[in-house]
C-alpha positions in Angstrom: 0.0 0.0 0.0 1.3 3.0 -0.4 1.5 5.7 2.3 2.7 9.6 2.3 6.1 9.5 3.5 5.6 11.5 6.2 2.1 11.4 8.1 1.1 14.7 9.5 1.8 14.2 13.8 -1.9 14.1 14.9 -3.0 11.5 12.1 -2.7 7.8 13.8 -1.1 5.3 11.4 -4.6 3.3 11.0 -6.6 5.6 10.1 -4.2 6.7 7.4 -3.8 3.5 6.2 -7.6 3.3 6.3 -8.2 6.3 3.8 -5.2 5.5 1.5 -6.7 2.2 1.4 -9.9 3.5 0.0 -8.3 5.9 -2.4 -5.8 2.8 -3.8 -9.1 0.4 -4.4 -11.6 2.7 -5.4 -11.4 2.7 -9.2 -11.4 -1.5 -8.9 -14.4 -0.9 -6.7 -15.9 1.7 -9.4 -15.0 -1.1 -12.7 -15.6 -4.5 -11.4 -16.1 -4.6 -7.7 -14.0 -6.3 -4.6 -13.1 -9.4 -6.1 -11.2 -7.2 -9.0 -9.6 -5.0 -6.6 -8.1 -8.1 -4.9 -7.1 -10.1 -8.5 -5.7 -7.0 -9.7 -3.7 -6.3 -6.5 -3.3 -9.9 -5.0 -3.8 -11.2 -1.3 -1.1 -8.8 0.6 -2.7 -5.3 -0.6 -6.6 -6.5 0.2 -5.4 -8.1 3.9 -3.6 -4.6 4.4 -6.5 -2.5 3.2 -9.2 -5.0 4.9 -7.3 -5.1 8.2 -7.2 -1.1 8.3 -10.8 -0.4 7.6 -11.5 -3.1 10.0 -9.4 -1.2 12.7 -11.5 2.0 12.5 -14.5 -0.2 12.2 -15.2 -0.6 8.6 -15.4 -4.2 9.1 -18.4 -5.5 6.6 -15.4 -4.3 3.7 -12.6 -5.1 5.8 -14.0 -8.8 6.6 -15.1 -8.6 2.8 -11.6 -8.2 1.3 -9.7 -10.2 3.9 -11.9 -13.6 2.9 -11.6 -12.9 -0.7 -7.9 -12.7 -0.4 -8.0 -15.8 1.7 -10.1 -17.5 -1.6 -7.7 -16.0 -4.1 -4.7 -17.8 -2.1 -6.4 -21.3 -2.0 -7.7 -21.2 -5.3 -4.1 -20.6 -6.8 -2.8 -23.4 -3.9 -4.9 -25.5 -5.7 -4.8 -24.9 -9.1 -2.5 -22.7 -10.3 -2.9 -20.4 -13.2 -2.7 -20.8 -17.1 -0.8 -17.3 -17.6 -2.1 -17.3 -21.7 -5.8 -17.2 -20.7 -6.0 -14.7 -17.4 -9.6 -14.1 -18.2 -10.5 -17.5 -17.9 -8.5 -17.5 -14.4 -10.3 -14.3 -13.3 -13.8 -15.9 -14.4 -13.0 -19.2 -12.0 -12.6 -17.0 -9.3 -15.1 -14.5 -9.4 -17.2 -17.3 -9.8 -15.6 -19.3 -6.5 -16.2 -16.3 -4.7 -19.5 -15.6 -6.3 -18.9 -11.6 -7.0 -19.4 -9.1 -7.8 -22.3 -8.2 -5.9 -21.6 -9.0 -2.1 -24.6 -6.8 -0.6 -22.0 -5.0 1.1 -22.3 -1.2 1.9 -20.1 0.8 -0.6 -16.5 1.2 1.1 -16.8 5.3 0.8 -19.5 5.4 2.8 -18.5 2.5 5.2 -15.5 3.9 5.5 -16.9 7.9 6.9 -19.1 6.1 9.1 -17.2 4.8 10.8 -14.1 7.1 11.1 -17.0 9.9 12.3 -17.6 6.9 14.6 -13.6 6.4 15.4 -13.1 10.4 15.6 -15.5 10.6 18.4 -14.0 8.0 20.5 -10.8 8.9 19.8 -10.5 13.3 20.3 -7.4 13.0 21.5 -6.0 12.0 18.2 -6.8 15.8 16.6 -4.9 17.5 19.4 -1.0 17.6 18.5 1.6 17.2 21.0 3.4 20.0 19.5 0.5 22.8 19.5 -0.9 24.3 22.9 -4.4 24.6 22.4 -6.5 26.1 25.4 -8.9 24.0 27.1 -11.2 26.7 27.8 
């Protein structure tokens, strides 16, 4: 995944992860759905994602892409691919899986939920350490 070098002091690492998560899958999301996202990106970059969103309580996409990486890896354990017919491969899986419609909640909107959610029962990650702000 990839991250900003440098994340801004008052941003915890999670939710970060979280939103570049979103941003890095969204146009898989947008042309073929989760299952995509995860063939197009493999096992590591969906458990990554999934695990973040899960963290700040996303969980219906982070659970979501976390399984289908767990199906992507057995399916290959077991098989293997035919690299001169990918299509074919992507089919066998999308059909193991049975995408792309998972009657899941869209990730965007998943995903504000419940950082609104995380943001209220976590204040003190918007104060920096660095900045005296009055407490009156």
């Amino acid at each position: 995944m990839c991250l900003a070098s440098a994340d801004p002091p008052w941003a915890p690492a999670v939710v970060v992860a979280a939103i570049a998560g979103l941003f890095e899958s969204e146009r898989d999301f947008f042309n073929g759905g989760a299952d995509q996202f995860v063939w197009n990106h493999g096992p590591g970059a969906a458990r990554s994602i999934g695990s973040a969103w899960r963290a700040v309580g996303a969980v219906e996409n982070g659970e979501l892409l976390i399984e289908l990486a767990n199906a992507l890896e057995r399916l290959e354990a077991a098989r293997g691919w035919d690299d001169d017919k990918p299509i074919r491969a992507f089919i066998e899986y999308r059909r193991l899986v049975a995408g792309p419609d998972f009657g899941r909640p869209e990730p965007a909107e998943e995903l504000a939920e419940a950082l609104v959610e995380w943001a209220i029962e976590h204040p003190e990650a918007f104060v920096s350490r660095d900045v005296n702000v009055p407490t009156s």
